[in-house]
N, C-alpha and C positions, 0 to 999 in steps of 0.2 A: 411472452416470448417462449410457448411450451410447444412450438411446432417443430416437428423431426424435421434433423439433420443428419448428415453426412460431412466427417471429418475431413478437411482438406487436407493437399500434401504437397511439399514443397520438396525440390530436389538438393540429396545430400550434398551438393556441390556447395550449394547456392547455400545452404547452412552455413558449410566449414567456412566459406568466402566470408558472410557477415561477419562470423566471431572471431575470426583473425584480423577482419578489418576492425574492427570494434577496440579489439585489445590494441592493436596498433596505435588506433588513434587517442586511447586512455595513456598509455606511456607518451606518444609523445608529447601529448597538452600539459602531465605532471611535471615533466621536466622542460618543457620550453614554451610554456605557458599560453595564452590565447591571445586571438587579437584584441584590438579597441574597442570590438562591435560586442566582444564578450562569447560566449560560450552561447550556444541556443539550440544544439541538439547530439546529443552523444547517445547512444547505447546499441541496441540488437537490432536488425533489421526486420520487421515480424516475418517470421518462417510460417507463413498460413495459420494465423493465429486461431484454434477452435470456440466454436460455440454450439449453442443450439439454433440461432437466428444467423443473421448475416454479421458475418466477423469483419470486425475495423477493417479500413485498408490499410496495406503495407505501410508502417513506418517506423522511424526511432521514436522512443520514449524521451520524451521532455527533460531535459537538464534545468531547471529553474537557476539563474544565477542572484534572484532574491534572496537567498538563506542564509542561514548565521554562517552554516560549514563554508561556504562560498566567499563570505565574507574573512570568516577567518584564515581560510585560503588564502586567498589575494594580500592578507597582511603578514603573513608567518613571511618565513625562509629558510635557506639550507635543508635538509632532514624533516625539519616540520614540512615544511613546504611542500616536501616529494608523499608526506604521510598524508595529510592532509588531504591534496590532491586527489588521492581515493576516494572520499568522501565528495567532495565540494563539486567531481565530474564524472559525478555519475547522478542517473535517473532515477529522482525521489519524488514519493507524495507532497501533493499540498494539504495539509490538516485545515478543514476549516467547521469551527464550533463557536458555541456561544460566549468567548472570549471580548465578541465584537456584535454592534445588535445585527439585525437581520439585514438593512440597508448596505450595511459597512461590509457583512461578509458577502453577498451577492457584488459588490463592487470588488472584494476580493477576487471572486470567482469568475468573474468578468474579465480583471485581469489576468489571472493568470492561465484557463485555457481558452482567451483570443491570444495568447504569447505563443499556446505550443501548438493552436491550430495556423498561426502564420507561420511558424518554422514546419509546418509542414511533419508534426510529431504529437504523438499518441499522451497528453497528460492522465495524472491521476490523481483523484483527490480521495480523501479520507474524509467524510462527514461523520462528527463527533458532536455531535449535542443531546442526547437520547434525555430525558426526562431520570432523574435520579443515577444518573452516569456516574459509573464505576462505586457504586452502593456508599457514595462519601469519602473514599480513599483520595490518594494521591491525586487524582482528576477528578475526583467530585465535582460534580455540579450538574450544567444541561438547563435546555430550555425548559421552563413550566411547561408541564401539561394542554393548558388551556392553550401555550403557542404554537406546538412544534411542529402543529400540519403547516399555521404561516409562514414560522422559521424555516422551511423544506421547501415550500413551493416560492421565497424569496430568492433562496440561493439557489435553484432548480431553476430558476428564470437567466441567473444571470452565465450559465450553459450556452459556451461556444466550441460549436466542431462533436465529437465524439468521444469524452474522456472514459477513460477508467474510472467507476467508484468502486471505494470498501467502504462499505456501511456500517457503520457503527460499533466498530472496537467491541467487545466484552460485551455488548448489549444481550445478545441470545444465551451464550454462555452465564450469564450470571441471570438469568430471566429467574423473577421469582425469589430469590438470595437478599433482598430489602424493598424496604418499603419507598413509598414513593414514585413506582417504575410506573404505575396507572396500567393503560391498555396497551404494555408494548408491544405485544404480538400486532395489532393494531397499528400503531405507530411504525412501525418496521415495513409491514403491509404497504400505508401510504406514503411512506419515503421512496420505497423501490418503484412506485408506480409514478410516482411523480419526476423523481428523477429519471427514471428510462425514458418518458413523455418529454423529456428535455433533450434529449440526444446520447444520455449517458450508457455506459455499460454495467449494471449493475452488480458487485459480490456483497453478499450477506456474511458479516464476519459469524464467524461459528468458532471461535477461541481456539485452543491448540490440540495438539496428540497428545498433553500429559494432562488434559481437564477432564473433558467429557467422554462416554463410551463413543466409537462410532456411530452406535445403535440410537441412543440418544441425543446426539449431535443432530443424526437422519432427521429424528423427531423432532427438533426443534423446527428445523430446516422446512420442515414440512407442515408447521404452524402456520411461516412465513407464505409458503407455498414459491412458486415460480413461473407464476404468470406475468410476472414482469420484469424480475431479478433473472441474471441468464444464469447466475450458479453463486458460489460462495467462497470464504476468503480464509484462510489459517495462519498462526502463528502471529499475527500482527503485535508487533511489538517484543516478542516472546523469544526466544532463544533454542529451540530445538531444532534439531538435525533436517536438512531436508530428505534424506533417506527415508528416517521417522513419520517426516511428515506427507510425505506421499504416500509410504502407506498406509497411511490411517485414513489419506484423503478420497485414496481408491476402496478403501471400505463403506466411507460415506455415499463417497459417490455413486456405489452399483446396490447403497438403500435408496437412493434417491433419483433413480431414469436416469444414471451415466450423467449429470448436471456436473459439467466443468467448474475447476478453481484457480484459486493464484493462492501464491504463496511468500509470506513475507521472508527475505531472506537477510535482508540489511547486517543482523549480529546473529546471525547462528553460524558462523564457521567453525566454533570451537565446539557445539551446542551445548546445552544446558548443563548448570551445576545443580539447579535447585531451585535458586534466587530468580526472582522475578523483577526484583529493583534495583538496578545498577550494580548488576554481580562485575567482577571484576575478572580477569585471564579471559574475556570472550573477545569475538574476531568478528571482522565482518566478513558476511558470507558471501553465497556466490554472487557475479553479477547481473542486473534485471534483463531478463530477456521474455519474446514468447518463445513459445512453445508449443511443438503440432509433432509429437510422435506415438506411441500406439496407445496414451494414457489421456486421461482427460484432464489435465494438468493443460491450464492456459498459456500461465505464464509466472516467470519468477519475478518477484516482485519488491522494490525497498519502498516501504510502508512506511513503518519508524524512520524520521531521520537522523541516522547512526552519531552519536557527540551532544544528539540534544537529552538531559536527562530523564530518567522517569520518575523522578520526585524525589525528595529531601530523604534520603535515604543512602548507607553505606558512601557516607559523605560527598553526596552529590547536593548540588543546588536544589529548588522548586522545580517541578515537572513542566517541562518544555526547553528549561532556559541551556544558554549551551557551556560545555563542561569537556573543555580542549584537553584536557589532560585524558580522562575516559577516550574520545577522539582518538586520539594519537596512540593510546592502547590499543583499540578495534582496529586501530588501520595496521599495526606494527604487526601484531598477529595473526592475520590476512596472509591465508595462500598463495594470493595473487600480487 
């Protein structure tokens, strides 16, 4: 996907209309909840979403009503109920890694974007199995070696419609930092090429603005290359300012031919203290939209899903499980 483009434009009317309508319909689902059929599309209307190749058509990002926040939604009430709500409708990734073998998460993936290409909306997944993932911490683990081209072109198969990916969390950013990573450059290579071959849109995670130089970031990025990834992915999971993080992404990006990104926004309202694991006083940030104005900035995006934790740390649960109290923090502290 390295052939020149021309950024589209959408009129500012037709902006302001979406995100008024947007917010509309998030307060009144928080307070008078959904019907029978359930929730199956809430967020931004894309405003000429950019790329380098042909950008998605118009739509909302996918509400999955699968998820724990969802669930814990629909059982709270009073004050929880309206916090919550935050969380539970609005537009998040589907994480899918080695959790599940390869069969089980391509039937994952099956499900869940034929869900948001029949609602007529834009999913995103997060593919998370890299070979030696997150160098043993919190999320250790990942597919062997020997599997990960299968494990990618299983669930790469089970691609319905045109989702959103982010590739592999911390994979590039921590490239070379332990053992056991084999040929990630490699492996990176043939995930994005595989997956774009499925219909997907692909972002290369490249860690945050408080890891790597831009310079270095470029570099990695550039390992990767961009013959089939349309650009790259920041802050996934992480907590810094989108301010921060645009500009560091507009550094990147004019090292690397102006290649568009997204950007996680899920808890960076308050942005960062330091902590990287279940810090505490953070917010969830803005809400997911695209994005098509003079930056190469795609779109904002919730990666992490905000209440699930990042591992047994500053007395949170194991990494993933959900952790209402943190929740109901992120949402209390919320601008919006």
């Amino acid at each position: 996907m390295s052939r020149a483009r021309r950024r589209t434009r959408t009129a500012a009317l037709a902006a302001a209309l979406a995100l008024v309508a947007t917010a509309t319909l998030t307060t009144q689902s928080a307070t008078a909840g959904v019907t029978s059929l359930g929730v199956t599309s809430l967020g931004v209307t894309s405003l000429g979403v950019t790329s380098l190749e042909a950008a998605p058509a118009a739509s909302d990002l996918y509400v999955d009503t699968n998820t724990q926040a969802y669930a814990a939604w629909a059982a709270a009430s009073g004050t929880d109920k309206d916090l919550l709500a935050k969380i539970a409708l609005t537009p998040q990734s589907y994480w899918v890694g080695n959790w599940a073998d390869a069969d089980h998460s391509r039937d994952e993936v099956v499900d869940y974007t034929g869900r948001a290409a029949d609602a007529g909306a834009t999913g995103v997944l997060t593919v998370y199995a890299i070979p030696g993932r997150d160098c043993g911490n919190h999320s250790g683990g990942g597919v062997p070696e020997s599997e990960y081209a299968r494990w990618v072109d299983t669930v790469a198969s089970g691609i319905e419609g045109n989702p959103v990916v982010v590739l592999e969390p911390d994979a590039l950013a921590q490239l070379g930092d332990c053992d056991g990573q084999g040929d990630r450059v490699g492996y990176l290579r043939y995930a994005a090429a595989s997956l774009t071959d499925a219909g997907a849109r692909v972002y290369v995670d490249a860690g945050h603005s408080g890891w790597l130089s831009p310079a270095e970031a470029a570099r990695r990025l550039q390992l990767i290359g961009f013959s089939d990834a349309v650009g790259f992915a920041l802050n996934t999971s992480n907590y810094q300012t989108t301010a921060a993080t645009q500009a560091y992404a507009e550094q990147v990006s004019s090292q690397v031919g102006g290649r568009p990104y997204v950007i996680d926004t899920s808890r960076n309202g308050n942005g960062s203290n330091g902590e990287w694991c279940n810090p505490r006083g953070r917010a969830l940030g803005e809400q997911p939209r695209f994005v098509d104005d003079a930056t190469s900035l795609d779109a904002l995006l919730w990666v992490k899903l905000p209440g699930e934790s990042d591992g047994a740390c500053n007395g949170g649960p194991a990494a993933g499980a959900w952790w209402q109290e943190i929740a109901l923090e992120l949402a209390a502290n919320a601008s919006w």
